[in-house]
LOTOR-564194 format. One record per residue (C-alpha): z, y, x; residue number from 1; residue in one letter. Coordinates in Angstrom, 1 decimal, padded with zeros to 4 digits. Last residue first. Example, Ala and Ser with C-alpha at 12.3 -4.5 7.8 and 13.67 -1.06 7.14 Angstrom:
! residues 2
@up->007.1 | north->-001.1 | east->013.7 | seq->2 | type->S
@up->007.8 | north->-004.5 | east->012.3 | seq->1 | type->A
END
This chain:
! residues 197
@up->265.1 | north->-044.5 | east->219.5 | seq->197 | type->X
@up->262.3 | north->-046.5 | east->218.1 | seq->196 | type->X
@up->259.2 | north->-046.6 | east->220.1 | seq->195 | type->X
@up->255.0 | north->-046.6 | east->219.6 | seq->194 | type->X
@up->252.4 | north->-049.1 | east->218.3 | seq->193 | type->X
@up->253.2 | north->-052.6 | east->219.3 | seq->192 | type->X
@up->257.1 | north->-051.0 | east->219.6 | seq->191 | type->X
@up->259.2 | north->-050.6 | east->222.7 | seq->190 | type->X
@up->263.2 | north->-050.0 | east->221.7 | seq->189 | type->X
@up->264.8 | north->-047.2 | east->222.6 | seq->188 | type->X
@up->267.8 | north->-046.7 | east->224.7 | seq->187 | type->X
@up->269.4 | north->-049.5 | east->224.0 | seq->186 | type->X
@up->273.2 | north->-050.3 | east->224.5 | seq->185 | type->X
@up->275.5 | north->-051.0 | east->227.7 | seq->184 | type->X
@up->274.2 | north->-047.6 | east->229.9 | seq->183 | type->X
@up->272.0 | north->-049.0 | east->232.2 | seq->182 | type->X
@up->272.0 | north->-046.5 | east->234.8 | seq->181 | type->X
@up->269.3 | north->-046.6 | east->237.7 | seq->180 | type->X
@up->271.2 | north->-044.1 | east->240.2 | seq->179 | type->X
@up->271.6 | north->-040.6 | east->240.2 | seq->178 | type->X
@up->269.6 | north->-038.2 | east->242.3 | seq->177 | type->X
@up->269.4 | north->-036.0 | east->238.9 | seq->176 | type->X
@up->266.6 | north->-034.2 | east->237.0 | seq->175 | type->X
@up->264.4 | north->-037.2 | east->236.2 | seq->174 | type->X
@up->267.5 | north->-039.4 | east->234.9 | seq->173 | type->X
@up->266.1 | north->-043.0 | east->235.1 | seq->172 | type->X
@up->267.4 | north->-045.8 | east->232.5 | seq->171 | type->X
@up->267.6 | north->-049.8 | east->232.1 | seq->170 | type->X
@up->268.4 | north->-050.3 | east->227.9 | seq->169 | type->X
@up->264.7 | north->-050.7 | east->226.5 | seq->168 | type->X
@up->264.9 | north->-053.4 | east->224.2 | seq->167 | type->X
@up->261.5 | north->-054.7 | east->224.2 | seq->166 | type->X
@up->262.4 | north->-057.6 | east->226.7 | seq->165 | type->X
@up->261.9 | north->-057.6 | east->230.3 | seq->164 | type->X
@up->263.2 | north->-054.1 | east->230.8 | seq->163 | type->X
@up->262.6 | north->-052.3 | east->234.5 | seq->162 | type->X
@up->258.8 | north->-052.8 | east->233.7 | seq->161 | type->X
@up->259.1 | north->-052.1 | east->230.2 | seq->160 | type->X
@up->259.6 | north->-048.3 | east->230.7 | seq->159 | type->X
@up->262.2 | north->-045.9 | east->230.3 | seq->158 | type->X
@up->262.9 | north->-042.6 | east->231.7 | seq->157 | type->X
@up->265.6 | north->-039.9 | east->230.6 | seq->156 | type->X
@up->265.6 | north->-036.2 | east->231.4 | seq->155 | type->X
@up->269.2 | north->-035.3 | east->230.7 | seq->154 | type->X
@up->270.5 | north->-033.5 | east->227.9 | seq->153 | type->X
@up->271.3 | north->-030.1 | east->226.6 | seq->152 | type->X
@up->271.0 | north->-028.9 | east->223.5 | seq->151 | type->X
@up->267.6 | north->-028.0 | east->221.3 | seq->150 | type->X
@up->265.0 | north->-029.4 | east->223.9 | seq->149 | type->X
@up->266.3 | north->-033.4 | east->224.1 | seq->148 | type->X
@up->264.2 | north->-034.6 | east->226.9 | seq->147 | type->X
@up->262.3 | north->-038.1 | east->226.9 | seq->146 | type->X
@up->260.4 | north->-039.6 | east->229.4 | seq->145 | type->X
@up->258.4 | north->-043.1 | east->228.0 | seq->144 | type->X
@up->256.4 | north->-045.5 | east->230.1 | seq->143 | type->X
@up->255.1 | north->-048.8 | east->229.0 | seq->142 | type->X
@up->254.6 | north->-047.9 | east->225.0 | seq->141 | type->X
@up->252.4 | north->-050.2 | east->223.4 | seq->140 | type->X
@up->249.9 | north->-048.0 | east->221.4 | seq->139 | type->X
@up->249.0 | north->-046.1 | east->218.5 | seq->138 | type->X
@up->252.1 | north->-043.6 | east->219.6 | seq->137 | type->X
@up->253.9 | north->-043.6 | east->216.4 | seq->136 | type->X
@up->258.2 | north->-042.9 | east->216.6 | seq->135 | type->X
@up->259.9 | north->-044.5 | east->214.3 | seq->134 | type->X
@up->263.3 | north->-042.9 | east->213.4 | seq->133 | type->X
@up->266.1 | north->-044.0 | east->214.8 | seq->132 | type->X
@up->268.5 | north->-046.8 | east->214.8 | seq->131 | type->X
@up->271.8 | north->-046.0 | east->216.4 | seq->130 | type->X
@up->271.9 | north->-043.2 | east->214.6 | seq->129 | type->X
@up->271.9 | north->-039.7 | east->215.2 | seq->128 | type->X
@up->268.9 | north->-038.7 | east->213.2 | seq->127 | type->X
@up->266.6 | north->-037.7 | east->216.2 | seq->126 | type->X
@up->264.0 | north->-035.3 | east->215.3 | seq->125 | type->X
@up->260.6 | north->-036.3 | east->217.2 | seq->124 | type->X
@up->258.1 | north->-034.7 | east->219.4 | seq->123 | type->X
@up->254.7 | north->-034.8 | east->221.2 | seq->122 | type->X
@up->252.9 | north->-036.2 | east->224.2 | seq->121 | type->X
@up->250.7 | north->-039.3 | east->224.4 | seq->120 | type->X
@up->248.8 | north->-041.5 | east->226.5 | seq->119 | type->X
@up->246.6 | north->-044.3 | east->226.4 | seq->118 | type->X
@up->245.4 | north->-045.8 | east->223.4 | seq->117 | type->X
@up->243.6 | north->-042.1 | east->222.4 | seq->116 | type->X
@up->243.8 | north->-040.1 | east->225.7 | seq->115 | type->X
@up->246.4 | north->-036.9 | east->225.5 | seq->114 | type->X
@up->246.5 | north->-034.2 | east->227.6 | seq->113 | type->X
@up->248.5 | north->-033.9 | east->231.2 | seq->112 | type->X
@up->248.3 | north->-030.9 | east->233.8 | seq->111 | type->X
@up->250.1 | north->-031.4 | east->237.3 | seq->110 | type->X
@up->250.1 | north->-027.5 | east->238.8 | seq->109 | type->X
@up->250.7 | north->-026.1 | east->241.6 | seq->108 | type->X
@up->250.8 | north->-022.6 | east->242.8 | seq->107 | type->X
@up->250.9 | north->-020.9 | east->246.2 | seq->106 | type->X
@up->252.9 | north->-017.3 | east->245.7 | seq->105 | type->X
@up->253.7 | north->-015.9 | east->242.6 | seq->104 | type->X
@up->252.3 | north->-017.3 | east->238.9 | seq->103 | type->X
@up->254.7 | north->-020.2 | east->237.5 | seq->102 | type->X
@up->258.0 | north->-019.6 | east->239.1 | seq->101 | type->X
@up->257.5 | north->-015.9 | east->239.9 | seq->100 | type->X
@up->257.5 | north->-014.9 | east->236.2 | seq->99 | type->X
@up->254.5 | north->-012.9 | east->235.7 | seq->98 | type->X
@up->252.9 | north->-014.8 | east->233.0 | seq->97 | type->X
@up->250.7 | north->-018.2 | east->233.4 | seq->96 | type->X
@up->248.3 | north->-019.3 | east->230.8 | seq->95 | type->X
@up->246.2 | north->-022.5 | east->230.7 | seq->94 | type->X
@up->242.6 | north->-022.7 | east->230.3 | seq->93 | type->X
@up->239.5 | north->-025.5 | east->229.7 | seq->92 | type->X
@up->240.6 | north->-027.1 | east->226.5 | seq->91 | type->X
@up->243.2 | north->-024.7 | east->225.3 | seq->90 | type->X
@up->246.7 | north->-023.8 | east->226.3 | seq->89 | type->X
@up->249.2 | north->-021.7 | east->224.2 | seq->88 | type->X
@up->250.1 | north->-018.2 | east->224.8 | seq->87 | type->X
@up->253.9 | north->-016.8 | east->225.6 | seq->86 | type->X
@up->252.7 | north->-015.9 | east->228.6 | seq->85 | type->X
@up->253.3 | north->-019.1 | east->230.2 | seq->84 | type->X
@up->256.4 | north->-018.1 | east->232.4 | seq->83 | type->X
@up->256.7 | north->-014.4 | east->231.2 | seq->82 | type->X
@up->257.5 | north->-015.7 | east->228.0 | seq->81 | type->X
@up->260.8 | north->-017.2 | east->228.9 | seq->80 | type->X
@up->262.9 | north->-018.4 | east->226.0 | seq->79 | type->X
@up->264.6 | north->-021.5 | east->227.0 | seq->78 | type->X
@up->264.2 | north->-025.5 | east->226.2 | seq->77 | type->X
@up->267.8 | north->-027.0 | east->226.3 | seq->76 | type->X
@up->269.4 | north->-027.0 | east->230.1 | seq->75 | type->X
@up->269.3 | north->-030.9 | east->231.6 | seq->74 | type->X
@up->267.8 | north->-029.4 | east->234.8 | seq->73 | type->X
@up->265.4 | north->-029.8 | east->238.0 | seq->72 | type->X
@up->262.8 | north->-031.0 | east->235.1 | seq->71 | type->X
@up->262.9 | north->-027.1 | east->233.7 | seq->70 | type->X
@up->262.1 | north->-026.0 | east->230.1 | seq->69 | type->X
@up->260.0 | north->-023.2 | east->228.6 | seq->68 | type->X
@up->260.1 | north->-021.0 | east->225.7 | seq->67 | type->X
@up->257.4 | north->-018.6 | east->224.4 | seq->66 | type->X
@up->254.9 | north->-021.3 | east->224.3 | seq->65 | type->X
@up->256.8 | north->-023.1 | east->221.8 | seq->64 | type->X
@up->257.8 | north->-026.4 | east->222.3 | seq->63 | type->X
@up->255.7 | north->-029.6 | east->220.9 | seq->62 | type->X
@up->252.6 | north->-028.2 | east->223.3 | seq->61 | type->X
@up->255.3 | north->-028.7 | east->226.8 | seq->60 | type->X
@up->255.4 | north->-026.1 | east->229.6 | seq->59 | type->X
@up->257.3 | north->-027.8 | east->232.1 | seq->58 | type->X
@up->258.8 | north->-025.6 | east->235.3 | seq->57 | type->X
@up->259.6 | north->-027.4 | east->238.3 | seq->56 | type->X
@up->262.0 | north->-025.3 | east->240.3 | seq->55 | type->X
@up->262.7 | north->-022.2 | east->241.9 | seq->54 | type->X
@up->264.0 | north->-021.1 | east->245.0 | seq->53 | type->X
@up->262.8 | north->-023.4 | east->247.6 | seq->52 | type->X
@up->260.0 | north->-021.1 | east->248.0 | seq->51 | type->X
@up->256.0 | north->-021.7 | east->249.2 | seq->50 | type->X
@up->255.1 | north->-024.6 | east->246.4 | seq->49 | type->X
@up->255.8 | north->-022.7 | east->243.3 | seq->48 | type->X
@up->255.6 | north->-025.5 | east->241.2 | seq->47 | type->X
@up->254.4 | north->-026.0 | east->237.5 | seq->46 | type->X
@up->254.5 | north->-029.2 | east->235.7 | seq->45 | type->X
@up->252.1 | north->-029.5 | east->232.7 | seq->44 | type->X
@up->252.6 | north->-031.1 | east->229.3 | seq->43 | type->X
@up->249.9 | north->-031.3 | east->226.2 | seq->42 | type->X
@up->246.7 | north->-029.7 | east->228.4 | seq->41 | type->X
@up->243.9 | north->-028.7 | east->226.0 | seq->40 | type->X
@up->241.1 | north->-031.3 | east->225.8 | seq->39 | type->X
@up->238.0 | north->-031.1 | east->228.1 | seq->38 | type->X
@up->239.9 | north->-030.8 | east->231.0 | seq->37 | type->X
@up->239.3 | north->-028.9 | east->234.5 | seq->36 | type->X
@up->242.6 | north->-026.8 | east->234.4 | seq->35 | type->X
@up->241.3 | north->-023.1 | east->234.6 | seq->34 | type->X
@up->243.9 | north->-020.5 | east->235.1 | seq->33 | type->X
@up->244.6 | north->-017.8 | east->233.0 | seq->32 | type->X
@up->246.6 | north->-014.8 | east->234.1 | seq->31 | type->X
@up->249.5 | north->-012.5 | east->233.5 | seq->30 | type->X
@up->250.9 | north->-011.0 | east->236.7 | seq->29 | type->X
@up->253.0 | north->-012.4 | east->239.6 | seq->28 | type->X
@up->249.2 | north->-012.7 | east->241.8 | seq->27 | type->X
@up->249.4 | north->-016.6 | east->242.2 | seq->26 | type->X
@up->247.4 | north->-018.3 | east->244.3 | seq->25 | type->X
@up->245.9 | north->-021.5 | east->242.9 | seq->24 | type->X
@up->246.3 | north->-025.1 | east->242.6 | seq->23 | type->X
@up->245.4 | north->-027.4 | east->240.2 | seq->22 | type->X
@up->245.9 | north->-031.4 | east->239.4 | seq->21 | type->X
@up->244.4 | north->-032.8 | east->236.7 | seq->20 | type->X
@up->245.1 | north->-035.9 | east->234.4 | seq->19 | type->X
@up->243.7 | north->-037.0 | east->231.0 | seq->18 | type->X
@up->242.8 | north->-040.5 | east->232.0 | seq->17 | type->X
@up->239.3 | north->-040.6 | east->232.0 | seq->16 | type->X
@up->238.9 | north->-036.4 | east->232.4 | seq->15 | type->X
@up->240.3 | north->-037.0 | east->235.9 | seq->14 | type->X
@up->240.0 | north->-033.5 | east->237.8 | seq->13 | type->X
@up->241.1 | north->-032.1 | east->241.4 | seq->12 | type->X
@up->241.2 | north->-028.5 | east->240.5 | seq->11 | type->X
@up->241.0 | north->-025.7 | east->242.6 | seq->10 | type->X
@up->241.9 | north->-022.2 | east->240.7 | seq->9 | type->X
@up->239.9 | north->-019.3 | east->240.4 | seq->8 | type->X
@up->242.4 | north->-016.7 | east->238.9 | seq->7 | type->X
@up->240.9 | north->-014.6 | east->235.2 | seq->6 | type->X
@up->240.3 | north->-018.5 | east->234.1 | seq->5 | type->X
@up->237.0 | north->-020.4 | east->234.2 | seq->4 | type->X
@up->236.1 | north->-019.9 | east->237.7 | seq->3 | type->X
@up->237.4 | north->-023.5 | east->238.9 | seq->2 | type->X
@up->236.6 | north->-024.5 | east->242.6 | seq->1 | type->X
END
């Protein structure tokens, strides 16, 4: 049990790897809720689990707090302040508004933030070129989901299991039930220290 937010949460915690789960019962107002890190959460994955009728909402740190973007869609990242309240996470909190996707009924939550040689979240400009720019992780990229937020686009995952070289070309779309589509060129290629679009 988490008292650290304005809703008591229940948080199943792994401060090793940057992961938490939470639940909580939302109350369709503006609220904190406590998330059991010591860093704030980069990307979280809200779900109303009682109603069909929403989706997974991802609150993301490179995208405002203001806006919010959906992993059941390839829609860019929206304005919706009543979904996080328009207010950034910090190391023990996370805000929800009074949008009935992220604060009505029973509430889920998958919170990520980073771990140095392990994860990462963040951004990057594409240049719309076949090579891109570099993008620095500090690590060997093994998984990568990417989502364009401006314009539309698909949720794409790559990793080097599927891809037996560095050339990262075999490719998941998180917000469809297609297929494993290798599209005839390269995603990204998997760096020492990061990836190259």
């Amino acid at each position: 049990s988490n008292t650290d937010g304005t809703i008591t949460s229940q948080v199943s915690a792994n401060t090793d790897y940057g992961f938490s789960i939470v639940t909580w019962t939302g109350t369709s107002a503006n609220a904190t809720i406590g998330h059991g890190l010591n860093t704030a959460p980069k990307f979280i994955i809200l779900k109303r689990r009682d109603s069909s009728s929403t989706g997974m909402y991802v609150y993301h740190s490179a995208v405002s707090p203001a806006k919010t973007l959906y992993l059941y869609g390839d829609t860019a990242a929206e304005t919706y302040a009543a979904a996080y309240n328009n207010t950034a996470a910090t190391s023990s909190l996370f805000s929800v508004g009074s949008a009935a996707a992220t604060n009505s009924g029973d509430m889920l939550a998958y919170c990520r933030s980073e771990v140095s040689g392990y994860s990462k979240f963040g951004s990057y400009t594409g240049n719309g070129s076949s090579t891109g720019p570099v993008v620095t992780t500090g690590f060997k990229v093994r998984w990568l989901l990417v989502k364009r937020t401006d314009s539309t686009g698909n949720w794409v995952i790559l990793d080097t299991e599927r891809n037996t070289t560095s050339s990262l070309s075999k490719s998941l779309y998180a917000d469809t039930n297609d297929a494993e589509y290798t599209p005839g060129q390269v995603w990204a290629e998997a760096l020492s220290d990061g990836f190259q679009p």
